[in-house]
Kinemage of the C-alpha trace (Angstrom):
@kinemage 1
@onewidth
@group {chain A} dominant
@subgroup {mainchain}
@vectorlist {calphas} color= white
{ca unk a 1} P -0.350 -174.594 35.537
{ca unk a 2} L -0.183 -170.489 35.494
{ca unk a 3} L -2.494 -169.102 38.309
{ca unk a 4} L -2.554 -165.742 36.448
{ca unk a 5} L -5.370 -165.519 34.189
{ca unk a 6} L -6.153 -162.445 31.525
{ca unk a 7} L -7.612 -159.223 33.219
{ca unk a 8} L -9.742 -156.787 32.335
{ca unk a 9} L -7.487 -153.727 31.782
{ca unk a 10} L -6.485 -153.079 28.009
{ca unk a 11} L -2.940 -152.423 27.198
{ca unk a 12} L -2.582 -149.499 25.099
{ca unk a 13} L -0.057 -147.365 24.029
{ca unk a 14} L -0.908 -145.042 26.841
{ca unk a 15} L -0.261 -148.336 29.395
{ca unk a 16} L 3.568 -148.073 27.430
{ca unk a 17} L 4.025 -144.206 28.584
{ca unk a 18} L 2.803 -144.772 31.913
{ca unk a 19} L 3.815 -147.625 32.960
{ca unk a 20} L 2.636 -150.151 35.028
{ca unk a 21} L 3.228 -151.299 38.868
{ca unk a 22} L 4.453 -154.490 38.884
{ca unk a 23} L 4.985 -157.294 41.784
{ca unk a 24} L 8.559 -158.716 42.426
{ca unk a 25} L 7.050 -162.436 42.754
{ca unk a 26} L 10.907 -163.930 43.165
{ca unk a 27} L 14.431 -163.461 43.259
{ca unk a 28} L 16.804 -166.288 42.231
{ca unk a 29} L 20.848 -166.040 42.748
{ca unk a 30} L 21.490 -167.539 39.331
{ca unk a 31} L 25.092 -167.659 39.079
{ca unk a 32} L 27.952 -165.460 40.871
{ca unk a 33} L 26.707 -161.949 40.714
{ca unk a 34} L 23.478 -162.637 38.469
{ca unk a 35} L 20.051 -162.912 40.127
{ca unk a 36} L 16.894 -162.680 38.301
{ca unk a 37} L 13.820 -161.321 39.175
{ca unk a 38} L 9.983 -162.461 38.357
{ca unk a 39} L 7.828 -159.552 37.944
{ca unk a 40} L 4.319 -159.943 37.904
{ca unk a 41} L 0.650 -157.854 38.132
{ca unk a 42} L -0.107 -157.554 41.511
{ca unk a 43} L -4.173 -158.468 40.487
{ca unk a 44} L -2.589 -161.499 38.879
{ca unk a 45} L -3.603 -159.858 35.042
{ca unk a 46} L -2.007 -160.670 32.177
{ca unk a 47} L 0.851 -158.683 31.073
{ca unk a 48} L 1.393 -156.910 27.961
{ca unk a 49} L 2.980 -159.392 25.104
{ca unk a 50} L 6.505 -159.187 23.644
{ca unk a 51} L 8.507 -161.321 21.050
{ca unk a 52} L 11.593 -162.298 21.860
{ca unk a 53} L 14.203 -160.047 22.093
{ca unk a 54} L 12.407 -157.529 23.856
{ca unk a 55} L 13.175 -155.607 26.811
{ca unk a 56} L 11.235 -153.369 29.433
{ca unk a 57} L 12.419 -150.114 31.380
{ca unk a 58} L 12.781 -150.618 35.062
{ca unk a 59} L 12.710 -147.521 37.278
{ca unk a 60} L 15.549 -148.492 40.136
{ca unk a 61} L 14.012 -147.522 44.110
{ca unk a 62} L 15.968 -144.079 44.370
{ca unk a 63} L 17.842 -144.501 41.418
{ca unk a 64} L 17.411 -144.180 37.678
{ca unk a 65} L 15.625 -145.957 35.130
{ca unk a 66} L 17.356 -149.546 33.256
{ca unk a 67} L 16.340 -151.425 30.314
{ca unk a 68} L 16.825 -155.169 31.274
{ca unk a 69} L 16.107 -157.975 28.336
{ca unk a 70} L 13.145 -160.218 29.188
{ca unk a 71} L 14.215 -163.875 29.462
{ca unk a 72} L 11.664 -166.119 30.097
{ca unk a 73} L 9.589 -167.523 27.548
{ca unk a 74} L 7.215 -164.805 25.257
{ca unk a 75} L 4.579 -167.279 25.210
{ca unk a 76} L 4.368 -166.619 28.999
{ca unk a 77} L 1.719 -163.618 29.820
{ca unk a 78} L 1.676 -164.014 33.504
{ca unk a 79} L 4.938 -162.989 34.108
{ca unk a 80} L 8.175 -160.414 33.169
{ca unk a 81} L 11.455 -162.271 33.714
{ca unk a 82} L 14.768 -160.461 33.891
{ca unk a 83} L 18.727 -160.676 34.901
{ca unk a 84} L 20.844 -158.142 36.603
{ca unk a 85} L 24.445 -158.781 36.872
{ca unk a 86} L 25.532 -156.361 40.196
{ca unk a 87} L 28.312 -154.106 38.858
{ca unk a 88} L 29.640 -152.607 41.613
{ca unk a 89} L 31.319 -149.760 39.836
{ca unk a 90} L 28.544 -149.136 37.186
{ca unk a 91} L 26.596 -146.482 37.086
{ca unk a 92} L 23.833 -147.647 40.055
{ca unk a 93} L 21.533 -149.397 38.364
{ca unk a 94} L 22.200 -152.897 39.168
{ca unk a 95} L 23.347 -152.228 42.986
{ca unk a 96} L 20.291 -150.499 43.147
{ca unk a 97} L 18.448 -153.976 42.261
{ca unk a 98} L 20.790 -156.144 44.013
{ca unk a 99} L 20.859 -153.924 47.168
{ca unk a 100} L 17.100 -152.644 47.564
{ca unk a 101} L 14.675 -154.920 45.928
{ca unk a 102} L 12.705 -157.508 47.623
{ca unk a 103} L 10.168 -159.934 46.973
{ca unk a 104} L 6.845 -157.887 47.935
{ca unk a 105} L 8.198 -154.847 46.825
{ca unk a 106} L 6.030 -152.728 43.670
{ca unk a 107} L 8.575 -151.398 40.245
{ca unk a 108} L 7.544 -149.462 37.901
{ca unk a 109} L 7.901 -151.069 34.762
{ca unk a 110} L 7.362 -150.256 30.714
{ca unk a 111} L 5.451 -151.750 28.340
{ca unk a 112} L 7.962 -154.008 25.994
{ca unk a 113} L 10.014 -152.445 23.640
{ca unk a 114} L 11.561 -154.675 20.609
{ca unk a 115} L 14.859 -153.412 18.793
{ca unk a 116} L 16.279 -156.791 18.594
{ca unk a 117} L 13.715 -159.199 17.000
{ca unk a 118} L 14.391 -162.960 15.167
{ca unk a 119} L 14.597 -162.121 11.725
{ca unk a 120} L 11.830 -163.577 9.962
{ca unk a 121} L 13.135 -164.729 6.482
{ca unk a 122} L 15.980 -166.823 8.406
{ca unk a 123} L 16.420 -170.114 7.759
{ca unk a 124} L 18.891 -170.883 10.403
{ca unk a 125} L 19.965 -168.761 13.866
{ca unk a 126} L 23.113 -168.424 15.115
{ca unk a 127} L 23.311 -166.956 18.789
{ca unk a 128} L 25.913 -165.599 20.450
{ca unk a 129} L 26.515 -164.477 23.999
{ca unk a 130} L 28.315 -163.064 26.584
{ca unk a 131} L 28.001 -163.357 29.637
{ca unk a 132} L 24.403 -161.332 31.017
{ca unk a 133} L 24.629 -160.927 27.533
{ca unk a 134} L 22.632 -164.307 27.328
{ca unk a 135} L 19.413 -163.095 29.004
{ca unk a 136} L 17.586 -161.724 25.560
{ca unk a 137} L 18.733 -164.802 23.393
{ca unk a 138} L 17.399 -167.155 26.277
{ca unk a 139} L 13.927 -165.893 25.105
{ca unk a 140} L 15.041 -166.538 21.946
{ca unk a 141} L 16.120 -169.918 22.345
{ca unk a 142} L 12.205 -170.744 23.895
{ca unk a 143} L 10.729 -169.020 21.064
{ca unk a 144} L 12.676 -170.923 18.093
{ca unk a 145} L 12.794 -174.430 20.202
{ca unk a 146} L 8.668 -173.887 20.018
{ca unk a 147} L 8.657 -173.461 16.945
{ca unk a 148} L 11.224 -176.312 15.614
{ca unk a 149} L 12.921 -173.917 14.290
{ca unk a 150} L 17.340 -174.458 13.454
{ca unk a 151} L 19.246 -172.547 16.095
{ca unk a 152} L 22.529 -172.944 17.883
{ca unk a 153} L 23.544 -170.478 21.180
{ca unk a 154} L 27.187 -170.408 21.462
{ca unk a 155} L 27.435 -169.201 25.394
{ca unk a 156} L 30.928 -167.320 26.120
{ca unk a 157} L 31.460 -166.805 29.975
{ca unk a 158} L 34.359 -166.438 32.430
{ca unk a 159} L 33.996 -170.280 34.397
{ca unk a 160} L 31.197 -172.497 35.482
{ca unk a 161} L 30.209 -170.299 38.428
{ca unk a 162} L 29.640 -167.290 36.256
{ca unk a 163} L 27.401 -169.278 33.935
{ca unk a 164} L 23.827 -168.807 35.081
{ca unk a 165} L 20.424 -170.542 33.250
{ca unk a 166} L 22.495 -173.642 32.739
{ca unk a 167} L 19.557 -175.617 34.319
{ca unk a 168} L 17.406 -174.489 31.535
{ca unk a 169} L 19.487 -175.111 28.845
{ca unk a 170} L 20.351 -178.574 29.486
{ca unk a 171} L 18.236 -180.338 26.948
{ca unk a 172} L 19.675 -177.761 24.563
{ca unk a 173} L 23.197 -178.430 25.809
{ca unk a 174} L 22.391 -182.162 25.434
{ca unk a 175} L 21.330 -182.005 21.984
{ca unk a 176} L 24.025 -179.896 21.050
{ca unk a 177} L 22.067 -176.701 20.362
{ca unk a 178} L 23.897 -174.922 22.813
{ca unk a 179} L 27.529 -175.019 23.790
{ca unk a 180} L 29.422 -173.358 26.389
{ca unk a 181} L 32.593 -171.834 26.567
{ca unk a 182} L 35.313 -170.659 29.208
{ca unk a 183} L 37.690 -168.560 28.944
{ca unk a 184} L 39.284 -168.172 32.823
{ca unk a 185} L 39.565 -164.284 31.948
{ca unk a 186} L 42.452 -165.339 29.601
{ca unk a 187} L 42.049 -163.466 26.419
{ca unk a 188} L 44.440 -166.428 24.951
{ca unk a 189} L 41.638 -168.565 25.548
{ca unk a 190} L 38.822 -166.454 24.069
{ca unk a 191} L 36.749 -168.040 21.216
{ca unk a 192} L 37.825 -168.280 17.824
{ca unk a 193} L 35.331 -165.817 16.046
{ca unk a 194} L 37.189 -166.095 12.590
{ca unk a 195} L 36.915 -169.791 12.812
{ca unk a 196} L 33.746 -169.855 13.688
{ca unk a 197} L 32.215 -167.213 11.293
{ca unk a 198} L 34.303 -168.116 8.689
{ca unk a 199} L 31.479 -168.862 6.339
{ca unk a 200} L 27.968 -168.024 6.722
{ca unk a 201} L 25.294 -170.364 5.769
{ca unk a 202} L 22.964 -169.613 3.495
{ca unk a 203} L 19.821 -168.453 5.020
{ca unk a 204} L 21.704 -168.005 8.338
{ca unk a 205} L 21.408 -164.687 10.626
{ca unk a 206} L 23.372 -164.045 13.972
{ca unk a 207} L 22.819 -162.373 16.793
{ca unk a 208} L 24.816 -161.403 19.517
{ca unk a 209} L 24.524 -159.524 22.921
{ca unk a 210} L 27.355 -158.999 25.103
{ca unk a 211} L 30.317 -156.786 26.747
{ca unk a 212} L 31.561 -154.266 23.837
{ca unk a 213} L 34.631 -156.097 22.900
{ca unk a 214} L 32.555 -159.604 21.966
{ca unk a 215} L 30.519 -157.215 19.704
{ca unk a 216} L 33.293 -155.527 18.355
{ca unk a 217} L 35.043 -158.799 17.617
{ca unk a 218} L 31.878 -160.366 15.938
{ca unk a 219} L 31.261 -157.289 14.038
{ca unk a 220} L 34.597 -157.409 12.712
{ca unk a 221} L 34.652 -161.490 12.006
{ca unk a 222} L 31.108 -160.667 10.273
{ca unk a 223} L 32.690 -158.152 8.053
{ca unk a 224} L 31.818 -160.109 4.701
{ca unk a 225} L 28.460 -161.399 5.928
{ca unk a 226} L 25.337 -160.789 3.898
{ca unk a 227} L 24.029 -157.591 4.727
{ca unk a 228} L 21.194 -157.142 7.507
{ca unk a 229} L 22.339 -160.668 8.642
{ca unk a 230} L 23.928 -159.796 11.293
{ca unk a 231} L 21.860 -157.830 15.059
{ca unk a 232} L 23.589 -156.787 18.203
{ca unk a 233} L 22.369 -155.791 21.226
{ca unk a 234} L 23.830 -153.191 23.167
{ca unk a 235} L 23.281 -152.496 26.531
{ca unk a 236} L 25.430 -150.082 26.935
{ca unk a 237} L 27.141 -146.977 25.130
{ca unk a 238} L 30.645 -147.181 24.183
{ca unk a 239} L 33.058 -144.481 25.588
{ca unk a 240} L 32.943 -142.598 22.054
{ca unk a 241} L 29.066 -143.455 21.016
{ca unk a 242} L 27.353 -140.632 21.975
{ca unk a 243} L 30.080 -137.607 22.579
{ca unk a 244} L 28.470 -134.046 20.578
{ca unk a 245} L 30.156 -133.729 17.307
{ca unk a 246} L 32.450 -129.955 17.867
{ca unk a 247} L 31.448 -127.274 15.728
{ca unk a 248} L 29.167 -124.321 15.797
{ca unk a 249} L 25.864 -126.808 16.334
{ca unk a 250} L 23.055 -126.630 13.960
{ca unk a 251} L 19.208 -125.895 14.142
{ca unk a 252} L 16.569 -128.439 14.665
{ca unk a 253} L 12.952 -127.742 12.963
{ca unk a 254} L 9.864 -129.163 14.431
{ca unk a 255} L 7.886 -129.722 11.303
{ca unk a 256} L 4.567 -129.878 12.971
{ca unk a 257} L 5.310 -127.339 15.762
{ca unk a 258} L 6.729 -124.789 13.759
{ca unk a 259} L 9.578 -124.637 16.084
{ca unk a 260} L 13.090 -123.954 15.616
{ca unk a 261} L 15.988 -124.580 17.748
{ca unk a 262} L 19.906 -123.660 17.922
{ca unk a 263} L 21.554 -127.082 19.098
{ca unk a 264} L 25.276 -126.237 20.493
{ca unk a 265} L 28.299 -128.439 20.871
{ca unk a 266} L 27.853 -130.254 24.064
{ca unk a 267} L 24.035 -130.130 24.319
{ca unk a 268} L 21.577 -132.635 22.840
{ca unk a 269} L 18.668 -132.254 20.862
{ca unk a 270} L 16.844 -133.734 23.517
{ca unk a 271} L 18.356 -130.932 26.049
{ca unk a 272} L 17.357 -128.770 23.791
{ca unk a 273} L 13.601 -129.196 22.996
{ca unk a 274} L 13.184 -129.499 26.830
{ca unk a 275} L 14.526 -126.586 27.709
{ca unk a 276} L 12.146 -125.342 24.958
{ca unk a 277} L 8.847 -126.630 26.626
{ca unk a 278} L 8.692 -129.418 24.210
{ca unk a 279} L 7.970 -132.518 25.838
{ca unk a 280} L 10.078 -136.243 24.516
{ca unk a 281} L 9.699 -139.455 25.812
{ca unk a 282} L 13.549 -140.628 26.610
{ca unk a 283} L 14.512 -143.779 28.765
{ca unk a 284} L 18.535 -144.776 28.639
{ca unk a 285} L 19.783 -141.455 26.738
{ca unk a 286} L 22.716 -142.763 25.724
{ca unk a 287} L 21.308 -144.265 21.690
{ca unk a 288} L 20.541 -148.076 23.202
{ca unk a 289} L 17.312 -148.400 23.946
{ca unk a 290} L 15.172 -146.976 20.829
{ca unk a 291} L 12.768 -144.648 23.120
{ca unk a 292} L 13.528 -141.387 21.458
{ca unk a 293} L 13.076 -142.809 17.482
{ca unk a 294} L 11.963 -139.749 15.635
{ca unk a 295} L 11.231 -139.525 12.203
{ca unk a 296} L 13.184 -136.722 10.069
{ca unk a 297} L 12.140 -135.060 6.778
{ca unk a 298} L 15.102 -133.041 5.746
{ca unk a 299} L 18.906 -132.709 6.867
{ca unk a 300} L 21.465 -135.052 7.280
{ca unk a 301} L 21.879 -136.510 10.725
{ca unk a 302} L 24.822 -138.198 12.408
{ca unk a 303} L 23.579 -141.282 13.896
{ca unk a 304} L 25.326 -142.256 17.122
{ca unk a 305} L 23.096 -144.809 18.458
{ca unk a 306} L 23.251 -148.932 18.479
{ca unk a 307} L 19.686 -148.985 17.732
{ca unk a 308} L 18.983 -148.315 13.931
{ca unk a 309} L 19.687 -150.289 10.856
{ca unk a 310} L 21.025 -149.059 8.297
{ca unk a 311} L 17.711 -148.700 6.198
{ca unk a 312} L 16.142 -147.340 9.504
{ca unk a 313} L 19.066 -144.442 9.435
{ca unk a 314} L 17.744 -143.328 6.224
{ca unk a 315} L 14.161 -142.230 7.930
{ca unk a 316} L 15.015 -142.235 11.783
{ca unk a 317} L 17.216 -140.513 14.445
{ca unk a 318} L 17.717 -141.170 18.410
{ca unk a 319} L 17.239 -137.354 19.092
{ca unk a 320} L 18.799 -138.018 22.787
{ca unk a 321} L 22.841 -138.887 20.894
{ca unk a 322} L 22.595 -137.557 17.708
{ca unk a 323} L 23.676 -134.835 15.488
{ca unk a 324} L 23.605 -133.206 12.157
{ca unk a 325} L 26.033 -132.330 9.112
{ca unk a 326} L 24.105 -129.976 7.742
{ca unk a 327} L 22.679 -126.691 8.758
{ca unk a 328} L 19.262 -127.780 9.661
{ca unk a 329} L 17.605 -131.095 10.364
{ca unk a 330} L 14.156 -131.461 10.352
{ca unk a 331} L 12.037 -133.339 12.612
{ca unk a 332} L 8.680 -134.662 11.869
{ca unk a 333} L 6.928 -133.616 15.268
C-alpha cells in the first residue's frame, strides 16, 4: 500500500512551465548499463497524471535538460519512474545521471508530456522495442494488461544481461504476451521485420521505440500498413533530421505580435525569435520532444521533426528544426 496520498497543490499548466522539485526515492541497476530511478514529491503529494506513453523533462545536475519515458504504471500517482541507459559517448545526459545522482538528491522535473499515446480505436497492439527503447511501452504494457486489453511486446536486445524489467514482465512472458529476442550484436541474427509485419491485422496498431535503425527498419516493413497505424518514438534526432534547409532563409510572421523576422540558413526560428525578445518554451531542440508545437496560419513549412502526424503537419510546426518553402510562414503567436 502507497504511503503517498493526494496533496493540496493544484497542477496547472503553470506547474508544466515551472516545473516541479522532485525526490530521487531509488536507484535500481536494472540490467548492464540501465538503472532506473523513482522520483517522487518530497511532501509525499501526488504527482501530476500521464497516460502511457508519456515522458517528463529532466534537468541533468550541471548539465542539460533530457526527456526520459515514464515506465511504471500511469495508474500510479505517487511516483515518476524512468530508465537511463549510460552512454558514455552521448551527449552528457545520461553520464550526468549515472555519475551525479543520488538517492536524496532534488531534480527538476516537467509536468508529462504525451506525443506517443495508445491509439484509441485499436483493437489489437503490437509493441515493439529496442533496447531502452522498452521503457515507454512498459507503461504501456500496465495500462492495456489493466484493461484486458489484446497486446503483444516483441522485446529486441543485445543478450540476457542487457535485458532489464524482465522481472516484471514475467507473467507476460509466461503467457506469451511478450517475447524476447537476442541478437549477440550480429545483424545476421536481427529479427525478421518482413516476416513479422507481413500482414497487419485488422484493427491492429504498432508501436515502436528504439535505436534509429529498428525504426527505420519497421518503418520500412510497415510501408503498406493502414495509415496512422503505425507510432514511433524517437528519442533522438537522426544525423540529417534537423540540418537548416540552404537558401536565402525566409521570414517568419508573428500573427498576434505583429512581428516579423528574417530566418537565415543555419539559424532556427527559435534562434531567431530569441534573439528578437520573444520568449518560446523549448526542451530537446532537436524536433523529438513536441515542446515547441506552434500553430501556423499561412506558408508552407518543412517539417523536420519525429513528433507530428501527418494530419498534425497540416496545422503544426516544431519552430526549434523547422523551415519553410515559401517566402513567409506565419505563426499564430
Amino acid at each position: 500500500m502507497s504511503m503517498y496520498v493526494a496533496g493540496s497543490i493544484n497542477w496547472t499548466a503553470a506547474h508544466a512551465e515551472q516545473g516541479m522539485q522532485l525526490l530521487v526515492r531509488s536507484i535500481t541497476q536494472e540490467a548492464l548499463g540501465i538503472r532506473t530511478f523513482e522520483l517522487v514529491h518530497p511532501h509525499r503529494n501526488a504527482l501530476p497524471a500521464f497516460e502511457a506513453g508519456a515522458h517528463v523533462d529532466v534537468q541533468v545536475p550541471g548539465g542539460p535538460v533530457r526527456q526520459y519515458s515514464l515506465c511504471n504504471a500511469p495508474a500510479e500517482r505517487y511516483r515518476y519512474l524512468i530508465a537511463v541507459l549510460r552512454v558514455d559517448r552521448g551527449r552528457g545526459g545520461s553520464t550526468g545521471m549515472h555519475q551525479h545522482v543520488d538517492v536524496g538528491d532534488l531534480l527538476e522535473v516537467s509536468a508529462p508530456r504525451n506525443q506517443f499515446e495508445l491509439a484509441g480505436v485499436a483493437q489489437r497492439h503490437l509493441l515493439i522495442a529496442g533496447g531502452i527503447g522498452v521503457t515507454p511501452l512498459l507503461a504501456m504494457v500496465e495500462a492495456l494488461s489493466a484493461r484486458q486489453a489484446d497486446f503483444r511486446l516483441v522485446y529486441c536486445t543485445r543478450s540476457i544481461d542487457h535485458t532489464a524489467f524482465t522481472d516484471r514482465l514475467e507473467e507476460h512472458l509466461r503467457a506469451g504476451r511478450v517475447s524476447l529476442h537476442h541478437d549477440d550484436g550480429d545483424p545476421t541474427r536481427a529479427l525478421d521485420l518482413l516476416a513479422l509485419l507481413a500482414r497487419q491485422e485488422d484493427g491492429t496498431h504498432l508501436y515502436c521505440c528504439g535505436p534509429a535503425g529498428l525504426m527505420q527498419a519497421v518503418k520500412n516493413a510497415t510501408a503498406h500498413w493502414a495509415v496512422g497505424s503505425v507510432h514511433f518514438e524517437y528519442f533522438a534526432p537522426s544525423s540529417a533530421s534537423t540540418a537548416p534547409a540552404d537558401g536565402d532563409g525566409f521570414e517568419v510572421r508573428l500573427a498576434r505580435s505583429g512581428g516579423s523576422y528574417h530566418v537565415p540558413p543555419g539559424r532556427s526560428i527559435i534562434d531567431v525569435l530569441r534573439a528578437n525578445g520573444v520568449a518560446c518554451e523549448t526542451s530537446c531542440e532537436a524536433g523529438v520532444c513536441g515542446t515547441c508545437r506552434t500553430p501556423y496560419l499561412e506558408g508552407t513549412p518543412l517539417h523536420q521533426d519525429f513528433v507530428l502526424t501527418s494530419q498534425e503537419q497540416t496545422k503544426f510546426v516544431l519552430i526549434c528544426c523547422a523551415r519553410s518553402s515559401s517566402a513567409v510562414l506565419v505563426l499564430d503567436r
